[in-house]
N, C-alpha and C positions, 0 to 999 in steps of 0.2 A: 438604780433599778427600782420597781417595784416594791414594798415590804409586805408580804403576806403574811400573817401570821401560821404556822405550822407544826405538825406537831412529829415532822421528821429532821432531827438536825441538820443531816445532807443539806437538806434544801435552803435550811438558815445558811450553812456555812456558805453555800453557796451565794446567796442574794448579798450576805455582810459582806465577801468577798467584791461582789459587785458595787456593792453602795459605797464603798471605799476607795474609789475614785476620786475625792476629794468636791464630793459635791453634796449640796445639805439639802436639796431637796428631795421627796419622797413623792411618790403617787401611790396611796397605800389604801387598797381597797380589798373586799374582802365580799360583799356580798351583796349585788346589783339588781336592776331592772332595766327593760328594756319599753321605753315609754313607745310601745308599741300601736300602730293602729292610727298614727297620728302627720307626721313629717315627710314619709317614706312613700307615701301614695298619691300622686297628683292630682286628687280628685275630692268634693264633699270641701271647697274652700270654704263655702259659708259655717260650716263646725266647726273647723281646726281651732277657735279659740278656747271651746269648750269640750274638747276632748282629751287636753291634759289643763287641768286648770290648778293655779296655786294652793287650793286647797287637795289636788291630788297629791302633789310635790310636799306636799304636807305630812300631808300622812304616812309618807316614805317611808321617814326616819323615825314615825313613830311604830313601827312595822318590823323596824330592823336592818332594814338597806342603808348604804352608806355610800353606793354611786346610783349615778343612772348613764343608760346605755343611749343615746339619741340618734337612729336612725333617719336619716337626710337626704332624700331625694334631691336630684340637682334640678330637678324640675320641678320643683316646688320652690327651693329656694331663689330660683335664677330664671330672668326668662332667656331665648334661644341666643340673645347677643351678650350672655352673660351679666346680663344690668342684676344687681339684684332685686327681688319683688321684699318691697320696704315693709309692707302691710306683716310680711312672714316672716320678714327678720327682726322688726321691732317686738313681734310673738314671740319668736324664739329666744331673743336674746332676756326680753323678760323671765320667762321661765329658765335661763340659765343664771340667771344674777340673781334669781329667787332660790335654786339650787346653794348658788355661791354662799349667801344671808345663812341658812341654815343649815350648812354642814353635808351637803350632799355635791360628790364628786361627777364629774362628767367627763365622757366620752361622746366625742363628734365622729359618727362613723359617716362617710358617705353609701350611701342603703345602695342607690343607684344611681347611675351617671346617662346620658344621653349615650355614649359610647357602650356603655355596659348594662344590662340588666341581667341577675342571678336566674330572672323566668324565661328567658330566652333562648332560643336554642342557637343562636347565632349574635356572638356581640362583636361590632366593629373594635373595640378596643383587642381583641389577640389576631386582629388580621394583619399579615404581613406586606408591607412594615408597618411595626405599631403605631399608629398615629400617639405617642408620647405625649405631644408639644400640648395636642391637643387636650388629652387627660392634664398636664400641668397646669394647664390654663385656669380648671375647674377648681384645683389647690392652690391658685396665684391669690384666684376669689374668694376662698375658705378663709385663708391665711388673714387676708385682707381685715375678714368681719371676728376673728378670735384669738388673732397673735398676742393681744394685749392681756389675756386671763393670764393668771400666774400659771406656771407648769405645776406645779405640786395639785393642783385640782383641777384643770379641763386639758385634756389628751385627742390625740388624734386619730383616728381609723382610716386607712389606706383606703379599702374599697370590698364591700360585703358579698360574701361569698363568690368570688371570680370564678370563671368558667372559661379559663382556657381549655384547649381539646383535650382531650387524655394523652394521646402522642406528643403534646407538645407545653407540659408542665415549664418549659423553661422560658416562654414567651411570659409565664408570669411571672417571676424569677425576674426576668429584665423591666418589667416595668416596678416590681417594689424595690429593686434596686435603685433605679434612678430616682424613681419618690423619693427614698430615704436622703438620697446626695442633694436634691431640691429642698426639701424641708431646711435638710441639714444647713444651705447655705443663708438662711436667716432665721433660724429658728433653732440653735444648736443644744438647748436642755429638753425641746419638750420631747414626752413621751409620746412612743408611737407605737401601736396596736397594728397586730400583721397577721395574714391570716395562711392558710395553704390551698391552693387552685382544686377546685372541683368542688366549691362550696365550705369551707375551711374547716374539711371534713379528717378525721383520722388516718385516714389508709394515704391519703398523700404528702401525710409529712416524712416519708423516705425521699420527695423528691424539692423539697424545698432547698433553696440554700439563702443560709441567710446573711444578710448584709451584715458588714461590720457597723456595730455596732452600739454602744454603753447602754444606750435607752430606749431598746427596744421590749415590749410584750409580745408573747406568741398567744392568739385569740383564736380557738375553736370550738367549732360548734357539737354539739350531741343531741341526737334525735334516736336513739336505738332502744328496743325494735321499732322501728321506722311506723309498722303495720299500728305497734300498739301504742303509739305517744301522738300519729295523725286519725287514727281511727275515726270517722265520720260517718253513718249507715247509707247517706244522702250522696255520698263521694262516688265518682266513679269508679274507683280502685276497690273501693268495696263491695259494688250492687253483686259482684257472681259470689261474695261471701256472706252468708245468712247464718253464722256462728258467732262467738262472742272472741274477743280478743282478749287474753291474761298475763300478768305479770303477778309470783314470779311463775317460772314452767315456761315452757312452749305457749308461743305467741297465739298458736291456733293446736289445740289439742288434737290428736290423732281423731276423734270421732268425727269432729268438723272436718276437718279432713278429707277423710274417707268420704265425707255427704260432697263434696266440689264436684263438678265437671273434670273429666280427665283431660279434657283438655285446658281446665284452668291450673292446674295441679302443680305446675312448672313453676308458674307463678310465684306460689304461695310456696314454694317448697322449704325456701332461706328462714321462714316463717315456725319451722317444727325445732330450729334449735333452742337449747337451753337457756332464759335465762334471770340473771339471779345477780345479786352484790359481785358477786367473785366473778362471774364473767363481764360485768361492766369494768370492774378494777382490769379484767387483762385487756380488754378495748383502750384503756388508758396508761398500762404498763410501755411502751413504747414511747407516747409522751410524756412522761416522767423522767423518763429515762432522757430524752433528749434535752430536756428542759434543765435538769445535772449537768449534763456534759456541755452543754450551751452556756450558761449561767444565765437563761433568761426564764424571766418568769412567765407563767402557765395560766392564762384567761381562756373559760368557758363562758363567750359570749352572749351565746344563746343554748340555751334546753329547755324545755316544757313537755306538755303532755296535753291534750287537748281531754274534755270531761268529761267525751261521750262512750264510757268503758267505765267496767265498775271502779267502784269510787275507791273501795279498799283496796284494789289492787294498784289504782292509779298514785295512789298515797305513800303506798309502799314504795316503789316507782323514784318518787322523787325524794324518798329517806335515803334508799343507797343510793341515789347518785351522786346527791348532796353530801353523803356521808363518804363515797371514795372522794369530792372534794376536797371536804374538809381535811381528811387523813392523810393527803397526800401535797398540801399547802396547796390547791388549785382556787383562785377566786372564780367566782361565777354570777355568773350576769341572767336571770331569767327573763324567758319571752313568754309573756311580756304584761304590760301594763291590761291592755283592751283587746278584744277581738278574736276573733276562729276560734272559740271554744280553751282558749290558750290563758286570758287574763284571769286577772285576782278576782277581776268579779262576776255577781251572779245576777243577773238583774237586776241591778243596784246593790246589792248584797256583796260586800266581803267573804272572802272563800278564808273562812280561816284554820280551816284542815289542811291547807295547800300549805298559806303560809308557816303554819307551825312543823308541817313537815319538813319545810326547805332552810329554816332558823338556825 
């Protein structure tokens, strides 16, 4: 499994339990990015070389990080007959063997697939019956271009935040199960990153089940409060709120509040709860707990906070989250490198309030 470092024995005793299986490889990561803004989006081909450049991958590890997270559109890397596009893979694979040279781990998540996208409200991959074969087809191609990394440093990612229906959690359920038995038939050490349907979010890991397993990661994401980590004044979800957003406290203080439209009010209501370190830890006492009784280790794939909210609040923000992290042996993976007010930087400028809070 995994080696996190932690500072709850449970969780050791747990993973040595697991690592005791009689195999000497580790995937052992602890504090990530997510080379965001880059792979994941079908569009702007003439930048892609210069939006993560070896001198970014550079500066990772002198920063602190020890993986990076790589988000991969199948549309980007594949055209519609599944050829792959050479130009994007001789890119990628550069910046992956530049990873490799200097000590920095990776994760190949597929972001989006032709069947699925996380922005959609409708993805042919949970329509019944699953077209499976067809999703295999996309990791026949993956496999193809990364089988040959050693397992102890590039891992797998099933498929980013899946969106089966809410009535029907178990259409996801069949399809990571049969990924896992696919992999598994040529590919039996590497690690594989799995997430929970509805964006591999919290509240639906009561309905996961998970594959058997040895070398499996459970990968989720955090974005809470939701209002105060996307905050954008130019957003739609924002224009009826002309109040400021805070952390910690209530997301929208009672005075703002009270100034909304009665009729936005409904809205914004999830918005007046508390919150603070102690109610982020009880958002993640559940997976903790599962991640025990499981013996699998606990990846927060993505979390950030975008800049456009005060800064000292925002900063605080990612101390406790970072900090029920750390306390609780969780690695975590920030979103991300570039873009939506999310990355390290600042008009060229390094954000180093961010980074030192998230260390």
């Amino acid at each position: 499994m995994i080696r996190i470092k932690t500072a709850l024995l449970g969780v050791l005793v747990a993973l040595n339990c697991a690592l005791a299986q009689g195999t000497k490889e580790l995937f052992d990561i602890h504090k990530g990015i997510n080379l965001s803004e880059w792979l994941e989006k079908a569009d702007d081909f003439e930048n892609k070389e210069s939006s993560v450049t070896l001198a970014n991958i550079d500066s990772l590890r002198k920063y602190g990080f020890d993986h990076v997270r790589i988000p991969v559109s199948e549309e980007v890397l594949f055209d519609e007959a599944l050829n792959v596009r050479q130009n994007i893979f001789d890119l990628l694979k550069n910046r992956i063997d530049y990873c490799q040279k200097i000590g920095l781990k990776v994760i190949v998540d597929l972001h989006a697939a032709r069947l699925h996208s996380f922005t959609k409200a409708g993805n042919a991959l949970f329509e019944e019956p699953v077209p499976i074969d067809d999703f295999l087809a996309v990791w026949t191609k993956m496999q193809a271009l990364f089988r040959n990394y050693p397992v102890d440093f590039l891992a797998y990612e099933c498929l980013n935040e899946p969106a089966a229906a809410k009535d029907k959690h178990h259409l996801w359920n069949n399809v990571l199960a049969k990924w896992v038995q696919f992999i598994r038939k040529t590919e039996k050490k590497r690690f594989l990153f799995i997430g929970t349907n509805r964006g591999n979010q919290l509240w639906t890991l009561k309905y996961l089940k998970l594959p058997q397993d040895e070398r499996l990661v459970l990968s989720l994401h955090y974005y809470y409060p939701f209002l105060f980590t996307h905050f954008h004044p130019n957003d739609a979800y924002a224009k009826s709120f002309n109040g400021k957003v805070h952390y910690p406290g209530k997301t929208i203080d009672d005075d703002d509040y009270d100034k909304l439209p009665k009729t936005a009010r409904k809205e914004y209501e999830s918005y007046r709860e508390y919150y603070d370190k102690k109610r982020i830890y009880e958002d993640f006492s559940a997976a903790i707990k599962f991640s025990k009784k499981n013996n699998i280790p606990l990846n927060i794939g993505e979390f950030g906070c975008r800049r456009f909210n005060n800064p000292e609040d925002r900063l605080q923000w990612f101390k406790d989250v970072t900090g029920v992290f750390k306390e609780n042996g969780i690695s975590y993976t920030l979103w991300g490198l570039n873009g939506a007010g999310f990355g390290i930087w600042i008009n060229g400028r390094l954000d180093k309030p961010m980074l030192e809070a998230i260390k």
